[in-house]
C-alpha positions in Angstrom: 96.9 107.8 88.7 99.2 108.9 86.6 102.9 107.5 86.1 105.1 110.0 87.6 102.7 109.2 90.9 102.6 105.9 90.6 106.1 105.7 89.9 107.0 107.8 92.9 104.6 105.5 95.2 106.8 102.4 94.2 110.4 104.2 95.4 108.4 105.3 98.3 107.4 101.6 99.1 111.2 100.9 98.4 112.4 103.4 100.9 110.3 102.4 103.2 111.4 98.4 103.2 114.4 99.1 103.3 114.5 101.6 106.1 112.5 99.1 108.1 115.1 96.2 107.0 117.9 98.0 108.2 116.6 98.8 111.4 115.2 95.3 112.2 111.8 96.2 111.9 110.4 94.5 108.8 107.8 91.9 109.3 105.7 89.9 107.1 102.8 92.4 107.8 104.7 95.3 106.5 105.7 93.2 103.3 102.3 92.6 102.9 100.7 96.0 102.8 103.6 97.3 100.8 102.3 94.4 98.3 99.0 95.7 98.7 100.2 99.0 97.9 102.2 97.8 94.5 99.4 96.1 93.0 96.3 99.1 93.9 98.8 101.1 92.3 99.9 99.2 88.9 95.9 99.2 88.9 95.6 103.1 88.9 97.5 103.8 86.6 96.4 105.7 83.6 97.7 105.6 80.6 98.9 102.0 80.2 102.3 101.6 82.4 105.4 101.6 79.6 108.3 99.5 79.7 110.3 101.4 82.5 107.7 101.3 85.0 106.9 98.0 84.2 110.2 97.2 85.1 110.2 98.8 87.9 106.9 97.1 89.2 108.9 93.8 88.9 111.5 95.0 90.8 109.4 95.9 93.4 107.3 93.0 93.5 111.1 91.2 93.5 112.0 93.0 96.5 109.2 92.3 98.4 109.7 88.5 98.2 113.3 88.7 98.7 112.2 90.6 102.2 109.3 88.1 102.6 111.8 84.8 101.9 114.2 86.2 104.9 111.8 86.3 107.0 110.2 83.4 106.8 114.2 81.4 106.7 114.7 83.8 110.2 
């Protein structure tokens, strides 16, 4: 995969936690198949990630336990 996919994928994972956040509608399943998706794609990728996207993997991967924390302190 190349990075300007992968790096699209990882907003769209964004988007879509926090669209289901703000309606009430996350659950732990959701934060788990968006996990899923992070780490297929940080797999995919082709050439080696750089820095930025790297950074932006973490942040994803951050999100996604912030989301995951909340809902298990509901």
């Amino acid at each position: 995969m190349q990075r300007r996919r992968a790096a699209q994928q990882l907003r769209h994972v964004l988007a879509v936690l926090r669209h289901e956040r703000e309606r009430g509608r996350m659950t732990l399943e959701l934060a788990d198949r968006a996990e899923a998706v992070v780490e297929s794609t940080v797999i995919a990728i082709e050439p080696e990630p750089d820095e930025a996207f790297q950074e932006m993997v973490a942040y994803t991967r951050q999100e996604i336990a912030a989301l995951r924390d909340a809902l298990r302190n509901r």
